[in-house]
C-alpha positions as CSV (number, residue, x, y, z in Angstrom):
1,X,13.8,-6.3,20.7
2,X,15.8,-3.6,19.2
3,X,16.9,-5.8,16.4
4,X,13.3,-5.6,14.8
5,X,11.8,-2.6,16.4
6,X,13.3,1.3,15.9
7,X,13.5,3.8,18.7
8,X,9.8,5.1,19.4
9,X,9.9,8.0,16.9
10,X,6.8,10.3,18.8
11,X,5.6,12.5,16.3
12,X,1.7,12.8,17.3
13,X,-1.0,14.2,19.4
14,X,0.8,15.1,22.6
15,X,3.3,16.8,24.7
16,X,3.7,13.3,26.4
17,X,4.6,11.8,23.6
18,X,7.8,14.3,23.1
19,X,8.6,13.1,26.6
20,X,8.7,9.3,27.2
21,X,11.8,8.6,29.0
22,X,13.7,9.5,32.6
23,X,17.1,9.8,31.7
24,X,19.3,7.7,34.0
25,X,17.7,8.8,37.5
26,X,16.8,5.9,38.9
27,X,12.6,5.4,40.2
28,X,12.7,3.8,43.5
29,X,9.5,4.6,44.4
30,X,6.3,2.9,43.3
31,X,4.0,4.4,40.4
32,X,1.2,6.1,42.6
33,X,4.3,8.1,44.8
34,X,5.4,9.5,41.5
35,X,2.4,11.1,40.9
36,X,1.9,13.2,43.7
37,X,1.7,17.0,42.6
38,X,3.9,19.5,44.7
39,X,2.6,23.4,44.2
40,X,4.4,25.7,43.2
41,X,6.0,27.0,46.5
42,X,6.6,30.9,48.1
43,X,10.0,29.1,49.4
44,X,10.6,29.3,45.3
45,X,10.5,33.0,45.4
46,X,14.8,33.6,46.0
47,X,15.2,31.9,42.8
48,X,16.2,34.5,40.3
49,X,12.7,35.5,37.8
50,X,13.5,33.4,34.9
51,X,14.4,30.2,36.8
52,X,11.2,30.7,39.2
53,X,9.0,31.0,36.1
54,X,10.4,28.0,34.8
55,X,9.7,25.8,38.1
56,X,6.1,27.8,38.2
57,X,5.3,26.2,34.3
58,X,6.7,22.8,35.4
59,X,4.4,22.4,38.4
60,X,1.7,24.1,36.9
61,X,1.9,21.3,33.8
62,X,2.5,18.6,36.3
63,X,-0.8,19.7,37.8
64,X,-2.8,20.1,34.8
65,X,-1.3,16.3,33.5
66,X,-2.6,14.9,37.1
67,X,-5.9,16.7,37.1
68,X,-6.8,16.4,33.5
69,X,-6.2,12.2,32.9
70,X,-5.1,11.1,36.7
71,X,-2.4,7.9,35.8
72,X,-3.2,4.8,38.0
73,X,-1.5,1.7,39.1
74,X,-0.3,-0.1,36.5
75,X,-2.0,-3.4,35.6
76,X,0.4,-6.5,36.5
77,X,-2.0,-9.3,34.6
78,X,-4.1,-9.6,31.5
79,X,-6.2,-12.9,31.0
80,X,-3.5,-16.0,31.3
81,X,-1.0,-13.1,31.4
82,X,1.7,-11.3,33.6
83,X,2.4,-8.0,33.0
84,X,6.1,-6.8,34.1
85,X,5.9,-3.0,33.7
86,X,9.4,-1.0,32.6
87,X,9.8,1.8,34.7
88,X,11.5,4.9,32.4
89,X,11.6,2.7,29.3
90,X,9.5,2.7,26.3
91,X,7.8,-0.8,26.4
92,X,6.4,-3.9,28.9
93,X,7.0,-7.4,29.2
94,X,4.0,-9.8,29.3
95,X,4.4,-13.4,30.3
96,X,1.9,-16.5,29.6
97,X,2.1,-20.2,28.7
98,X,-0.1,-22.4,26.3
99,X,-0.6,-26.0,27.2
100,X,2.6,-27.6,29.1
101,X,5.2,-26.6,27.1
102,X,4.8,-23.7,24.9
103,X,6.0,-20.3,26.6
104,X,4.7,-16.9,25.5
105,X,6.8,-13.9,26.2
106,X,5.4,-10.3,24.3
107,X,7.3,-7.2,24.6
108,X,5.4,-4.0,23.7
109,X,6.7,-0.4,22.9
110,X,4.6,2.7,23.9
111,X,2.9,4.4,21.2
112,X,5.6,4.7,18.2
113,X,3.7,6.1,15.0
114,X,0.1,7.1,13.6
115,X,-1.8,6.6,10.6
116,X,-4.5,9.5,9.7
117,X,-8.3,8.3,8.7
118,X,-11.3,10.3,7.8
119,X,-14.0,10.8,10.6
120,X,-17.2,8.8,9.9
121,X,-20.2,10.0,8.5
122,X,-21.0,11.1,5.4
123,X,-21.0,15.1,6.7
124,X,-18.2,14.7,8.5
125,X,-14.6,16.3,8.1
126,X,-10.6,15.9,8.8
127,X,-9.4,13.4,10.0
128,X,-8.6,10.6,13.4
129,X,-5.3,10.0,14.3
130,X,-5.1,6.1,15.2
131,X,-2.0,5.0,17.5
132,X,0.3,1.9,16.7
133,X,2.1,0.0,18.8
134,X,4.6,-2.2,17.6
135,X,4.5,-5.9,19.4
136,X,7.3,-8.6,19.6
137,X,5.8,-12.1,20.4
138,X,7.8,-15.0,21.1
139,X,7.0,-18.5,21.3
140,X,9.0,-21.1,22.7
141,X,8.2,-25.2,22.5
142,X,11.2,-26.4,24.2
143,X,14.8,-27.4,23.5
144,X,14.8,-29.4,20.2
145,X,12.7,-26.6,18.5
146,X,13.3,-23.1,16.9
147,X,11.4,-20.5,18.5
148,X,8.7,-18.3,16.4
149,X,9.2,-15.0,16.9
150,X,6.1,-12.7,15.4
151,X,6.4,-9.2,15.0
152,X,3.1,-7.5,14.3
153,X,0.8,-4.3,14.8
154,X,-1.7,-3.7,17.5
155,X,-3.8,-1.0,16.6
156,X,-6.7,0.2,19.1
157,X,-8.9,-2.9,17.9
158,X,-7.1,-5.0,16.4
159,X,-3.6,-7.3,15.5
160,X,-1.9,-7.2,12.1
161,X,0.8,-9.4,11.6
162,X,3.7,-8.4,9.6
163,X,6.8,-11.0,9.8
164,X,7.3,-14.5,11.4
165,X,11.0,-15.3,12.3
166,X,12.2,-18.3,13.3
167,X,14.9,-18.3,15.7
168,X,17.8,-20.5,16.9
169,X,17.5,-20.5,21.3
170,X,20.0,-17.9,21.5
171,X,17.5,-15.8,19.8
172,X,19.8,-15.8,16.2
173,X,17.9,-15.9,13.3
174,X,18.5,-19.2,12.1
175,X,18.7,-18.5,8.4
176,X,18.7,-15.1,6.4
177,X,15.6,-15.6,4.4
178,X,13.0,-13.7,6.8
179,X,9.8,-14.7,5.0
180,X,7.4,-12.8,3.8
181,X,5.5,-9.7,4.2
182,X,2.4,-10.9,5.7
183,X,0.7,-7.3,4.8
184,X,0.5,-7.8,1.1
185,X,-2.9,-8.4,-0.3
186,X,-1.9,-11.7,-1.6
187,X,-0.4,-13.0,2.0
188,X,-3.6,-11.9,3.5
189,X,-5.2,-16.0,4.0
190,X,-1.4,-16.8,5.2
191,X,-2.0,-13.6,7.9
192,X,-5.0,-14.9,9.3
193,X,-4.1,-18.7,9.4
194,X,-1.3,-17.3,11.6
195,X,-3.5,-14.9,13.6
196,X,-5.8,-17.9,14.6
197,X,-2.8,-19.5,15.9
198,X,-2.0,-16.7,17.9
199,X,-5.9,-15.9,18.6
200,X,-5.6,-19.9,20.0
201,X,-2.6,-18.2,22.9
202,X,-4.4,-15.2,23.3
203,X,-2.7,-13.4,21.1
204,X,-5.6,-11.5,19.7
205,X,-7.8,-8.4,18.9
206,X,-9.0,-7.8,23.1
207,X,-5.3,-7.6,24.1
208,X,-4.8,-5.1,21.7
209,X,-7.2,-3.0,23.6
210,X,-5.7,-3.8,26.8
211,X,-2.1,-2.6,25.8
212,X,-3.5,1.0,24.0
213,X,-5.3,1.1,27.1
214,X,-2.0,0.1,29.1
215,X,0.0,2.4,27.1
216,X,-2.2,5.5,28.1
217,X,-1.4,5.5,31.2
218,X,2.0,4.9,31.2
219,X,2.4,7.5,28.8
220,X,0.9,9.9,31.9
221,X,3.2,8.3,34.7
222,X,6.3,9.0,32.4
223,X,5.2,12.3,31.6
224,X,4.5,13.0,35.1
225,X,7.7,11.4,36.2
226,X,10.2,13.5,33.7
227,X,8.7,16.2,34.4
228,X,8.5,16.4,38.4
229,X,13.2,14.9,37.2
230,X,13.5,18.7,35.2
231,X,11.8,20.7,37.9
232,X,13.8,19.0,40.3
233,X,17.3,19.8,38.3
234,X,16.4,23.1,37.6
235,X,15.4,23.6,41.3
236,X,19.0,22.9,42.4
């Protein structure tokens, strides 16, 4: 995935997304025992001023992040769909399968950039920011045949296509030409006689919802998460 996607640059709307991943501490609990909130403590009070504020922020931001937008359990299917959740990384796995041969494997990051738009309304002012994700979907027919690999855009309600690769089984690009850019104005009757082939494997504008509505919540369990890891560090 990394060979087409960038690192998750968070630059946008919250101190979550300035916080999306655990480090190297491992999570061997599951997602509803990461979110219990611990107050802040009197056994706290023999740590020296500035460390006991610190630990008094931490759980007082671990609070407000539980009470304000509780996380819940992450959803492990969508439609024809399994979801594989990542733990501490910064995107999911869905499975599926069309007919009996075709395989559909997506991979999804958490929220990686924004675009700005005006409110609605004629009176209104500023502006909405509207989250991207960026989505990796790969479609296999079998040995014999190259894999498609589409990378695209789900935005909140819908999918825009961007590049089609095709793809030796070993997931090379079989060729360097990498087609075009389905974006452009004059590629736009290419773009949607490739979205109603995805459309066909549910690959469409209600899964989009789905995963901004996936990628809310697991934006709050990794919050929570790396910040219960620093208060624990700093508590040592």
């Amino acid at each position: 995935m990394a060979r087409f996607i960038p690192t998750a640059q968070r630059a946008f709307v919250s101190a979550a997304s300035k916080t999306l991943t655990n480090g190297s501490q491992s999570r061997t609990a599951s997602a509803y025992s990461l979110l219990q909130v611990h107050p802040y403590a009197a056994s706290q009070t023999h740590k020296s001023p500035f460390i006991a504020n610190i630990i008094r922020i931490l759980s007082n931001e671990i609070e407000y992040q539980h009470d304000y937008a509780p996380p819940h359990q992450p959803a492990t299917s969508f439609n024809s769909f399994t979801v594989q959740d990542r733990p501490g990384e910064k995107w999911m796995t869905m499975r599926g399968k069309y007919g009996e041969y075709e395989e559909i494997k997506i991979e999804a990051t958490m929220f990686d950039g924004c675009v700005f738009v005006p409110k609605p309304g004629e009176d209104s002012t500023g502006e909405n920011v509207v989250l991207h994700i960026s989505l990796l979907v790969d479609i296999s027919k079998g040995q014999g045949y190259p894999d498609m690999e589409f990378l695209c855009s789900a935005w909140p309600d819908h999918l825009e296509i961007q590049k089609v690769y095709l793809l030796n089984r070993d997931k090379t690009i079989i060729n360097p030409y990498m087609g075009r850019d389905l974006r452009r104005k004059e590629n736009r009757k290419l773009q949607r006689t490739l979205g109603d082939y995805l459309e066909e494997r549910g690959v469409n504008n209600e899964l989009c919802v789905f995963l901004h509505e996936y990628m809310m919540n697991k934006d709050r369990i990794e919050l929570i998460q790396w910040l219960g890891n620093v208060k624990s560090i700093v508590q040592k």
